[in-house]
N, C-alpha and C positions, 0 to 999 in steps of 0.2 A: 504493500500500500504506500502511496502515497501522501505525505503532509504538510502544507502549506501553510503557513504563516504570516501574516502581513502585519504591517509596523506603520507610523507615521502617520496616521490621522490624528486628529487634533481639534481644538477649536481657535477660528482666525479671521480677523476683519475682511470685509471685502473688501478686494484690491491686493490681497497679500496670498502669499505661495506655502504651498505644503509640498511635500515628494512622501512620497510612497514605497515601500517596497513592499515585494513577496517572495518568500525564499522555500523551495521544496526540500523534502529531506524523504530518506526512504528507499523503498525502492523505487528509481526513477531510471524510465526506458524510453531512450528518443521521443523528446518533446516534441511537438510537432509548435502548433500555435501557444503563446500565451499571453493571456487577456485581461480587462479589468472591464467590471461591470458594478451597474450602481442602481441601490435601492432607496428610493424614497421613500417615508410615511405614505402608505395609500396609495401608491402607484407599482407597475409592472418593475418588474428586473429590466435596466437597458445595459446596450453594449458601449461601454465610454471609451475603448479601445482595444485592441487587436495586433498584436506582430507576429509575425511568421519565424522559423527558423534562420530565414535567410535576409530577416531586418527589413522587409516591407511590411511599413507601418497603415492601417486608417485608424479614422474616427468619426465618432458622431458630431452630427456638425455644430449641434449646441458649447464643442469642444473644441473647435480646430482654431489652430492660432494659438490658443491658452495652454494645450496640456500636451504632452509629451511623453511616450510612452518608450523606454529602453529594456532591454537587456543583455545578461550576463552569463552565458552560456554554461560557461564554464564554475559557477557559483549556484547556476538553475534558478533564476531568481530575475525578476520583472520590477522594473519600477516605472512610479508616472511621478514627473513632474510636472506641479499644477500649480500655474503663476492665473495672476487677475480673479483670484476665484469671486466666484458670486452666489448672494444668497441660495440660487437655484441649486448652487452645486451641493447642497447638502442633501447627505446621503450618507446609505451603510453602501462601500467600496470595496467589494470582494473580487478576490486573482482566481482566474480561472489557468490552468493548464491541460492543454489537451497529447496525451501521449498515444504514440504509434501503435496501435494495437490494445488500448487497454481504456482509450474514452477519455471524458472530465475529470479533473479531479479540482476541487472548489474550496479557499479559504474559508475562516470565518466570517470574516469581515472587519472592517476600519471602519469607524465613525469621523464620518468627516463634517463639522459643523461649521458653517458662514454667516456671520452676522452683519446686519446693516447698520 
């Protein structure tokens, strides 16, 4: 199994930058994609962003411009950094990893809070 961990959430005025990390441990077998996804109060799971193995990044457009998503191959481990945030962006921010043969495997989550 795999287990993931994320760090870095916070609470933080709008206008100002959090980063993010999530780091797998375990057993871990060719990663394919690794993602960040985000939960408001009362609303669906979105996708806030996506990179591939090979460093092509998206996002959703409510993000681009603002947030930033890396990783670290060789640590297994995703981060987003997220500058300009705004009150919208609050949210619980869970790392998704998807591996070769074996599915999702899903953080807890990060509590990310933005006040006006």
């Amino acid at each position: 199994q795999v287990q993931l961990v994320e760090s870095g959430g916070g609470l933080v005025q709008a206008g100002g930058s959090l980063r993010l990390s999530c780091a797998a441990s375990g057993s871990i077998f060719s990663i394919n994609t690794m993602a960040w996804y985000r939960q408001a109060p009362g609303k669906q799971r979105e996708l806030v962003a996506r990179i591939t193995s090979g460093g092509i990044a998206i996002y959703a457009d409510s993000v681009k411009g603002r947030f930033t998503i890396s990783r670290d191959n060789a640590k297994n481990t995703v981060y987003l950094q997220m500058n300009s945030l705004k009150p919208e962006d609050t949210a619980v921010y869970h790392c998704n990893f998807n591996q070769r043969y074996r599915g999702d495997s899903w953080g807890q989550g990060t509590q990310v809070t933005v006040s006006s």
